[in-house]
C-alpha positions in Angstrom: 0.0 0.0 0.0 1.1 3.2 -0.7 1.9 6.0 1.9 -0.6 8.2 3.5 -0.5 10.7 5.3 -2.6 10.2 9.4 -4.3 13.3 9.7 -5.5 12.6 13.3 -2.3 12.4 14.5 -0.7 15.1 12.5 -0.2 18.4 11.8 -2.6 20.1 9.5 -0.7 21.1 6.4 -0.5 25.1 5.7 0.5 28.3 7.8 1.6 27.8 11.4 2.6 31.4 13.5 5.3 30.9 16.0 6.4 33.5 18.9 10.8 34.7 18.5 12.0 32.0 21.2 8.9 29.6 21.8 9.3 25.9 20.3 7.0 24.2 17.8 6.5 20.5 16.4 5.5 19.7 13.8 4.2 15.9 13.0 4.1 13.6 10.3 2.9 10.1 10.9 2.4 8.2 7.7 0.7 4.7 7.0 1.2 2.4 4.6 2.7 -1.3 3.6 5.4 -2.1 4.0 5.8 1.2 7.0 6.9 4.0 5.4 10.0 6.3 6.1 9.4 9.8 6.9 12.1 12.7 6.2 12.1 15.9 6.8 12.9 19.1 4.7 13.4 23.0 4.0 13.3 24.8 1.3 15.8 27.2 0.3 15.1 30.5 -0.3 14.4 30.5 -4.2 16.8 31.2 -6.5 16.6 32.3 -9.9 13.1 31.0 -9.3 13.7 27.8 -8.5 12.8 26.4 -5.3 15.2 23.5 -3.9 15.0 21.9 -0.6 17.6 20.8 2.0 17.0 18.0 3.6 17.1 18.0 7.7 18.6 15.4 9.8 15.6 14.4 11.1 14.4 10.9 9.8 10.8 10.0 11.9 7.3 11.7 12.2 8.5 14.3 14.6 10.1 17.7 14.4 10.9 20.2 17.4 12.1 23.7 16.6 13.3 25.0 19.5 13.9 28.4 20.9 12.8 29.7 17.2 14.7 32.7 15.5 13.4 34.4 12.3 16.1 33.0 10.5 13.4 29.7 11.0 10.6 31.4 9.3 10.5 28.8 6.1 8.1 26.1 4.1 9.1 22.6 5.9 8.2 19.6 3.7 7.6 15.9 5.6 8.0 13.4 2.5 6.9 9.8 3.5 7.8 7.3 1.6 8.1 3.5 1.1 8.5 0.9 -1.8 5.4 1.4 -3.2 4.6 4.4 -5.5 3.7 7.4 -5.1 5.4 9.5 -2.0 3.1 11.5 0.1 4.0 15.1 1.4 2.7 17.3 3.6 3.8 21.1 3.2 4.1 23.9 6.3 4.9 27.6 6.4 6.3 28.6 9.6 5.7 32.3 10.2 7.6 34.0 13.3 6.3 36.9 15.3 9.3 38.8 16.3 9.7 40.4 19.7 9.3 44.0 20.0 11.9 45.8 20.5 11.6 48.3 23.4 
């Protein structure tokens, strides 16, 4: 069977807004036979208007962002995949709020 993505259990794709310094997670849990492998990636800012990705060294359906900067505002793309065709992705775009300064 092909990979799919859980919604229960994950995070809805789309635009999540993040304080400077707080943490988020963002999850990924994927079904499918045989189980498939979830990785983890960000895009690069585009250039010449072409979007490439990097991938993170995070392999599983769970990322934590800690103490965010707004260096971290990005798209993050979970790709699961297994030996069965197609993939399955699921896109976000982490927004920061940054702290005032006073």
């Amino acid at each position: 069977m092909p990979p799919t993505i859980d919604d229960i259990n994950s995070t809805p794709a789309g635009t999540i807004v993040v304080k400077e310094d707080s943490s988020v997670t963002l999850k990924c849990y994927a079904e499918g036979k045989p189980e498939p492998i979830v990785k983890w990636y960000r895009w690069k800012k585009y250039k010449h208007l072409v979007s490439e990705k990097e991938e993170l060294n995070y392999v599983g359906n769970e990322v934590v962002i800690d103490s965010i900067k707004r260096n971290d505002a990005n798209i993050y793309e979970c790709i699961a995949k297994n030996s069965v065709p197609p993939a399955t992705s699921r896109i976000f775009n982490i927004e920061v709020q940054c702290k005032k300064i006073t």
